[in-house]
N, C-alpha and C positions, 0 to 999 in steps of 0.2 A: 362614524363608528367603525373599527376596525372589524375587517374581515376574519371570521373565524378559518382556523387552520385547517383541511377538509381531504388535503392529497396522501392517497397511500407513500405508504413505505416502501421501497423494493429493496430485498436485500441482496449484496453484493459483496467483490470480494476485489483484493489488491496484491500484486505481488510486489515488494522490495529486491530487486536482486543485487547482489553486491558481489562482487569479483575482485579478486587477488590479480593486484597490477606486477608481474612476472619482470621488468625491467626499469622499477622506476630510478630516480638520480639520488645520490645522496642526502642532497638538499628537498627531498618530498617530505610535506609531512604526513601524507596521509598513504596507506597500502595496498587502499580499496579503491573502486571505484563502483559507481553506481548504475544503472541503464536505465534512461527518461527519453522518451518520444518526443525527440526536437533534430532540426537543422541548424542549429544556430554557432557549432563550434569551431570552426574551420582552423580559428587562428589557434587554439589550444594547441601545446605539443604532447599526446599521451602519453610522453615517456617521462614528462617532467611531473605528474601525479600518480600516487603507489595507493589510490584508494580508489575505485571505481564503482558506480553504479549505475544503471538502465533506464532511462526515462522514454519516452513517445510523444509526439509530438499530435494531435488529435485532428482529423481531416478540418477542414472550414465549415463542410455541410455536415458534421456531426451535431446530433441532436442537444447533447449537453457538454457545454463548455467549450466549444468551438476551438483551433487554434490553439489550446492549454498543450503546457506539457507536463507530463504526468506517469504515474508508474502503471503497468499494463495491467489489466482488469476488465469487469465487466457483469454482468446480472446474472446472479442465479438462478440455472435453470431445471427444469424438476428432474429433468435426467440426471445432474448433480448428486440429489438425492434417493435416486432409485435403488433399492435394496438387492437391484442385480450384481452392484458394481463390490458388495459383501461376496456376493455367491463365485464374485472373480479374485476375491484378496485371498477365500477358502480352498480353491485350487491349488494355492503355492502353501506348504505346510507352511514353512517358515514364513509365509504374508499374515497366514489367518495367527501366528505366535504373535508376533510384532503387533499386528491391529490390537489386538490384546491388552496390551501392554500399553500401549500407545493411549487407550481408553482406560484403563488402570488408573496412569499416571496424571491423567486429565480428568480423574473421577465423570467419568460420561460411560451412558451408554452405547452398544454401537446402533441399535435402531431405537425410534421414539415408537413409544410402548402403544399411542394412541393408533398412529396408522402404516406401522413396519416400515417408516423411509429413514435414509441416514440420519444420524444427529447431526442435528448444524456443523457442529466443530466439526465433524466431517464436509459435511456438501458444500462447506465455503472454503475450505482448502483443495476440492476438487475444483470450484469452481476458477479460485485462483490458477490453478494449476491449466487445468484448461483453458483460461481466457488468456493464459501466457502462451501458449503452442498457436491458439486462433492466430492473435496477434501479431507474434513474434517469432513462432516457428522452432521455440525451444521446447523441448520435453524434456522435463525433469521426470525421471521413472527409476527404478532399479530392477533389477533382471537377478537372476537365481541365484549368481555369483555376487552380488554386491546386496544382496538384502538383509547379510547378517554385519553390514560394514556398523560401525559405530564412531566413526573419526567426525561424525557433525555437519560434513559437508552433501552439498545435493550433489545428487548424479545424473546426468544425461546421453541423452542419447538420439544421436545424430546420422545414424546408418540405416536412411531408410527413407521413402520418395517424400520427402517435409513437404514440396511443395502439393504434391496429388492429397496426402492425407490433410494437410493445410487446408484445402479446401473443400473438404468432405464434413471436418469441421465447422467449420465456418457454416454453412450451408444447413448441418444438423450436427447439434451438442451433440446428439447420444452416439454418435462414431467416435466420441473419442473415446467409449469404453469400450468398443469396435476396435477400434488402432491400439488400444493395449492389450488387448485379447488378441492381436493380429501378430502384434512381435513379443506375447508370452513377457510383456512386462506390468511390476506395478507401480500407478500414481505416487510419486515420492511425497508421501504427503509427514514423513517425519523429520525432512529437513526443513520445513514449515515452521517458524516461529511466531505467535501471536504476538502483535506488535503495539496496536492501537485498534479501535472502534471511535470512526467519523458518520454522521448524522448531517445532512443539505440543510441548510437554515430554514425554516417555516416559509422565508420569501419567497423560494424559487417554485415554481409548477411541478419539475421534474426534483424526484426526492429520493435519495438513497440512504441506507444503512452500510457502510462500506467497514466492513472488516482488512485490514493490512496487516498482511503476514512479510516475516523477512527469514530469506534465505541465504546462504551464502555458497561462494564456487572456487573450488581451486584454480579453474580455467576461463577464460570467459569464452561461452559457445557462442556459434558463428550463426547471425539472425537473418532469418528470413519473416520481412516483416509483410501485414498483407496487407496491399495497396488499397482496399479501400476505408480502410478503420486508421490505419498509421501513414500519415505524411512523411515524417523522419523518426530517425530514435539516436541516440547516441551513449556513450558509457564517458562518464567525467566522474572528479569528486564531489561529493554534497558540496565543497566549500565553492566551487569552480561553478557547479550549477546557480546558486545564492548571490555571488556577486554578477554574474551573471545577467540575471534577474533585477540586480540593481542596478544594469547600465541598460538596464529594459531591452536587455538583445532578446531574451524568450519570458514569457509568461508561468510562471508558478502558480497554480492555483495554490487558498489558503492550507488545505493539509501535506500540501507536498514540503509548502516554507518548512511547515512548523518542524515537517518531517526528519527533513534536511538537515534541520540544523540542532534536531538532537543529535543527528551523527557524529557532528562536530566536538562531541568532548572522545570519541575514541580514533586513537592515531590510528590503530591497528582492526583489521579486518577479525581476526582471530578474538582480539578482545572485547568488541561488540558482537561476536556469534554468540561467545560464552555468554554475555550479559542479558540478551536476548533468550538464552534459554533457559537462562536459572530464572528469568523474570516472569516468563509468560503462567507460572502456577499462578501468577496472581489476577491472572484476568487483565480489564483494561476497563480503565471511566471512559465511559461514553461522553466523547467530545462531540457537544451539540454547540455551535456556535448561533447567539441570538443578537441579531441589526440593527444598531441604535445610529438613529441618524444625527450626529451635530452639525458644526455651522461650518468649520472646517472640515470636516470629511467626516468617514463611516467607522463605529466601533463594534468590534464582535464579538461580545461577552461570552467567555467560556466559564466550563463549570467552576466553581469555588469560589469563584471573585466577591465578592462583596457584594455587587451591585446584582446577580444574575440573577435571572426571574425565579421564580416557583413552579411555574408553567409554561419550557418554553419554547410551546405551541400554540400558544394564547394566541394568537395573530399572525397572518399573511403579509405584513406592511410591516416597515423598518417603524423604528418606534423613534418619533422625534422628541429630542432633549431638549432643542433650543441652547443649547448650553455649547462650548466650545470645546474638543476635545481634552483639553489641559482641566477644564472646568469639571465637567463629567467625569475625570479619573480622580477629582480630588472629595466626590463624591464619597469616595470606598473610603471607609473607616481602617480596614487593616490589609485585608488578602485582594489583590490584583491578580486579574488572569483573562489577558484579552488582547487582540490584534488594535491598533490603532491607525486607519487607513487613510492617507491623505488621497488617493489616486491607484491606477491596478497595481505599480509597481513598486511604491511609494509606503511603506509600515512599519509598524514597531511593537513588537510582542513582548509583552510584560507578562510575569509573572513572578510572585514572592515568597513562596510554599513549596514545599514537596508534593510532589502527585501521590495519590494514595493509592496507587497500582503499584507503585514502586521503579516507575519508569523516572530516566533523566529530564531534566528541565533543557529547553531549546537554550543554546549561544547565538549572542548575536554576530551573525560573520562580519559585521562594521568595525567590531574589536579585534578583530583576527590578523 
């Protein structure tokens, strides 16, 4: 008899950063780059990719997913949502306009009417926000002078003891509404783009709700990562992390793949901020991925497919098919929408539909 599903939720939040590569070669095709918590690029030339992003690479002894690498995040926490961090946006005239606005355009409140703490859309972009300073030692904020900017880009800010305050963080959330209160800045929480919403499969013990916001920088700031949470980090392209991944030099977990390689249809850094932002009115389908076990490997039915459950929470245990992956995808009648896992480094992500959030469908970097 299968185990009933019994583990709470924790909710949680992700940052995408993505940075304007300032010297890439003619022959690049992408402008960005990205930043993911890994060691593994040495042989990369950055100057030969114009698309950059931030990945991290996750201690051994960490508690969930050991060894992953991944975008920097981490669990919200109630300081996140404390109605102090309003009484500090009310300070700065033009913060408490902008919040306004901000909640306007997001049709949200700014406190939940039951118990006066931030609305989620807020305390998961602080939380982003904050688990990327714990981490990584970046603070995105904006100061008096940039808070009327409107050009779409984050702002940081890097004049100031990153590592003392790094760890005062770290130590206790609620300093970091202490350290903005301290340098008269506020959480840039409108270069934030909502991105996706991922959900831990029913198998694992440990279970999150991860919201992924995506930012973009003209620059890319200089990290200070903190040695007990981040092993390495490095900035590369999505397509550079992905093949990567396929010659099994670092480990992706599944929503970083899927992540990556929706990047992949935008050459340009500038064309995916804009995409990103005229997109996010629409919200985001909650990608719950559910474990079917076959004979040759694991499949992980995402929403839409054909085949996905009704319920699915229904069970703690991968659900065995007996059937062979080839077998079980010929299952689905029409819409396919699922990873296909021979091994950790080894997949293939199908899908035959438009997403109804309005977001791109992943490329496979094999065609690339």
């Amino acid at each position: 008899m299968a185990k009933q599903v019994t583990t709470k939720l924790r909710q949680s939040a992700s940052l995408i950063l993505l940075a304007k590569n300032k010297s890439p070669v003619p022959s690049a095709t992408y402008d960005y780059n990205v930043c993911i918590l890994n060691n593994c690029f040495e042989r990369f030339n950055l100057l030969s990719i114009t698309l950059q992003a931030l990945l991290l690479t996750r201690q051994s002894k960490s508690s969930f997913m050991p060894d992953s690498s991944v975008f920097p995040g981490g669990v919200c926490e109630a300081t996140d949502a404390s109605p102090a961090w309003l009484e500090h946006f009310q300070r700065h005239d033009a913060g408490a306009v902008k919040l306004k606005e901000f909640c306007q355009a997001t049709q949200i409140e700014v406190l939940n009417p039951t118990d006066q703490t931030l609305n989620t859309a807020l305390s998961l972009r602080l939380t982003a926000l904050r688990e990327t300073f714990e981490e990584m030692g970046i603070l995105l904020c904006r100061d008096r002078k940039t808070l009327t900017s409107t050009e779409g880009y984050a702002q940081f800010n890097e004049q100031f003891d990153r590592k003392h305050w790094q760890r005062e963080v770290h130590n206790d959330a609620s300093m970091f509404l202490t350290l903005c209160k301290e340098l008269d800045v506020l959480p840039d929480l409108w270069s934030l783009h909502e991105w996706c919403t991922w959900r831990t499969p029913s198998t694992f013990k440990m279970r999150f709700q991860t919201a992924f916001y995506l930012t973009a920088l003209k620059d890319q700031p200089n990290v200070l990562s903190e040695v007990n949470e981040v092993k390495a980090y490095d900035w590369h392209s999505p397509l550079d992390y992905l093949q990567s991944a396929l010659k099994k030099e670092i480990w992706l977990p599944p929503p970083q793949v899927y992540e990556l390689s929706r990047f992949l249809n935008f050459k340009s850094l500038e064309q995916l901020r804009e995409f990103a932002q005229q997109r996010q009115v629409n919200g985001s389908v909650l990608i719950h991925p559910v474990m079917y076990k076959c004979t040759d490997g694991v499949v992980h039915l995402l929403p839409g497919d054909d085949m996905y459950p009704e319920n699915p929470d229904a069970t703690a245990d991968k659900i065995d098919t007996g059937l062979s992956t080839e077998a079980f995808r010929a299952l689905a009648k029409k819409n396919l929408h699922r990873t296909e896992h021979k091994n950790q480094h080894e997949s293939q992500l199908l899908i035959n539909f438009n997403p109804a959030d309005g977001q791109v469908n992943p490329i496979d970097p094999r065609t690339l």
